[in-house]
N, C-alpha and C positions, 0 to 999 in steps of 0.2 A: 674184884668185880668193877668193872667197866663201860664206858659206852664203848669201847671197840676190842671188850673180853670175847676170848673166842680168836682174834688173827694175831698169824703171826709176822714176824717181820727179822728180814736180816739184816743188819745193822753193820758195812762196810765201813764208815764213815771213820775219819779219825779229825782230831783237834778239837776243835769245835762244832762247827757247822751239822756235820753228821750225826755227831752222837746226841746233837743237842736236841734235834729233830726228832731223833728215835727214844730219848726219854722223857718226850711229851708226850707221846705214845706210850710209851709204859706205863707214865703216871693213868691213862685209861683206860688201864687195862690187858693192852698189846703184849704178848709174850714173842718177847724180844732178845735175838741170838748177835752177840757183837761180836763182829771179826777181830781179833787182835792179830800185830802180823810176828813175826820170830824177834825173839827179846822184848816182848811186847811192855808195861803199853810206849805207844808212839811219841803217846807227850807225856813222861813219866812227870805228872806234878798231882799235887793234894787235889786239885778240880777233877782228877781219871776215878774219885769215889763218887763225886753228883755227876760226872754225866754219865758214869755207868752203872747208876743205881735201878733195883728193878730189872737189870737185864740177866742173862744165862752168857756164858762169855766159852768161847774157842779161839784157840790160837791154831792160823792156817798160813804157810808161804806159799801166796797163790801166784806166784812163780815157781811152785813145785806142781809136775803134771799129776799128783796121787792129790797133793791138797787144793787143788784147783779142781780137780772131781767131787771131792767134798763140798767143796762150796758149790759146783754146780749143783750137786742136788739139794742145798741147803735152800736154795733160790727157786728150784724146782718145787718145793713145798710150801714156798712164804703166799703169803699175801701182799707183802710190799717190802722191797728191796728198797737203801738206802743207801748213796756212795757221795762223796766228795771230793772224788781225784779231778784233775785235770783232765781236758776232753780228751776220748777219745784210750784212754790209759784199761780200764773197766774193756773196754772192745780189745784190745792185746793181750788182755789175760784171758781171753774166750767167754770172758763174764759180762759182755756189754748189753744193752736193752734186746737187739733185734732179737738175739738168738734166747734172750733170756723170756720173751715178751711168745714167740715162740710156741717153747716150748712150754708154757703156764700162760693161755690167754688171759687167764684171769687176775693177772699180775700187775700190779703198780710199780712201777721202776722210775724212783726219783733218784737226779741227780743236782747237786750243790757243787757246780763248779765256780770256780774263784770270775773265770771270762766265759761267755759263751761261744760253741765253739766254730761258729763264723766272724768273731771277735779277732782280729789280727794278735789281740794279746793271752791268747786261748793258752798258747802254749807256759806262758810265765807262772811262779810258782806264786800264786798271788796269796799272800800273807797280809795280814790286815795294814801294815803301812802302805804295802802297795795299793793296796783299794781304797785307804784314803786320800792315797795320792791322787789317783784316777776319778776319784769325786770329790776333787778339793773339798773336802774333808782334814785336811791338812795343814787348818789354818782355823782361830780362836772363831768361835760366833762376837759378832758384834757386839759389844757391852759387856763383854766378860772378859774381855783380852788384860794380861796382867799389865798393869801400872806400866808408862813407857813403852809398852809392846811394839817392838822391830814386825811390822808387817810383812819385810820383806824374809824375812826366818821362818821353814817349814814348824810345824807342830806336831806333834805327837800326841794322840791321844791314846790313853791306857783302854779304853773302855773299846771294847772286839763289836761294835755296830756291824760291820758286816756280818760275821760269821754268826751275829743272835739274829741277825733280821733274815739273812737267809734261812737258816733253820725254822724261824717265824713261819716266813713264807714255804716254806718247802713240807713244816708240819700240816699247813692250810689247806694247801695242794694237794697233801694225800689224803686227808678226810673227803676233799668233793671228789676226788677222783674215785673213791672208797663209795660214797653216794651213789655217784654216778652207774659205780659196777651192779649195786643194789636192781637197779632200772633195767640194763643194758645186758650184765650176765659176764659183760670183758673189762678188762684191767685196760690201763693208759700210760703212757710215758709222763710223765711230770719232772720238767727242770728249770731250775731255778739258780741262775750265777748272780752270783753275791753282789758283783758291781750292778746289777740292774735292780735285784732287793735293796741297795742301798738308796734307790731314790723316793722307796716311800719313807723311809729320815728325811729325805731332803726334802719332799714335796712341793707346796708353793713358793719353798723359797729358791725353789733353782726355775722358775717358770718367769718368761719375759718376753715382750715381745723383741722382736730382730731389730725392728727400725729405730727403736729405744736405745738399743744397746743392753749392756749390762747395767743396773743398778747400785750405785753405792752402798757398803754393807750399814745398814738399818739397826739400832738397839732391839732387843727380843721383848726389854722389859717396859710394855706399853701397859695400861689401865692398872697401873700400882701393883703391877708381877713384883717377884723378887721372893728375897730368904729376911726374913726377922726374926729379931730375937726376943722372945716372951718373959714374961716380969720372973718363969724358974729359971730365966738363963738357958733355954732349949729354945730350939730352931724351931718353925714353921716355913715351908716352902710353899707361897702362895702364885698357883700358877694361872693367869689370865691372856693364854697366849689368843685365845678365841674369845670371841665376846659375850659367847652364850656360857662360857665359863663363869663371867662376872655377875649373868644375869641369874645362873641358878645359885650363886653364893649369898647373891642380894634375897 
């Protein structure tokens, strides 16, 4: 039992972004149907148990016309559909919003694309270096960059910022649009591409004025932030990135 016990939801989504979405939803409850596609799963690693925990699971090639019927009436039942392909991929399988939106006014249909799809880079297969690339993201924060750090050498980070913030973003968007149906009685389109979720990570620190220019990269670690080591020999991370941080620790 749930705040959102009772809807259901079909869970297209693969890697991350999508599934990650759909079992924040479970954990409230949501009975929730994952697509897998033939040879399933997509991203055969130990993480296909937490993001698909709490779900009901079907394996469909919805590039087959028998299993693409399937899924349509799987969609025809939900309360909110979830997908993550590249724009426009969902509409070639006969599964895209308009017709899906349609035929279930009462549907939410979010989508987690990598670019949005007036985005010139809509069509790229964007994987998380990619969209760190494209939100230089792709380079150490200031004051953490390892010992001698060649600035001019892309970075790599391990940690998938996009595809958790878009799922972030994308699980937020279907609860108010879910509200919203409460009020109104219709469902909504909701989507959400990953390169534009990534700028609430970046927030004030990508905001500047034009005439300025760009600002030199700034240390993160102001008002005695950082990681210490306490008298057991175990870490504390003390984080004062905001000031009212410091004020409610005082």
């Amino acid at each position: 039992m749930g705040a959102l016990d009772g809807l259901r939801v079909i869970d297209f989504g693969q890697y991350i972004a999508g599934p990650l979405a759909a079992v924040m939803l479970a954990d409230q409850g949501a009975d929730v149907i994952h697509v897998d596609p033939p040879k399933s799963p997509a991203w055969n690693t130990d993480a296909d148990a937490f993001f698909q925990r709490g779900k009901r699971r079907i394996t469909l090639d919805l590039k087959s016309p028998a299993d693409g019927a399937v899924a349509e009436k799987l969609i025809d039942t939900a309360d909110v559909v979830i997908e993550n392909f590249r724009p426009g991929v969902m509409q070639r399988l006969g599964l895209g919003p308009r017709g899906a939106t349609e035929r279930n006014p009462r549907l939410v249909y979010c989508s987690i694309p990598g670019f949005a799809p007036d985005d010139p880079r809509a069509g790229m297969q964007a994987w998380e270096g990619i969209l760190d690339a494209a939100t230089d993201n792709c380079i150490p924060r200031a004051g953490e960059e390892p010992p001698g750090w060649d600035w001019s050498r892309p970075f790599y980070s391990a940690i998938t910022l996009p595809s958790n913030f878009g799922a972030f973003l994308g699980a937020t968007g279907i609860v108010m649009a879910l509200i919203a149906r409460e009020r109104t009685g219709i469902g909504q389109r909701v989507e959400v591409p990953m390169f534009d979720a990534m700028f609430t990570v970046i927030g004030h620190s990508g905001a500047y004025a034009n005439a300025k220019g760009l600002p030199p990269p700034r240390g993160i670690h102001g008002r005695g932030a950082g990681a210490f080591r306490c008298k057991d020999d175990k870490y504390v991370q003390f984080d004062t990135s905001s000031a009212r941080h410091l004020i409610w620790f005082a």
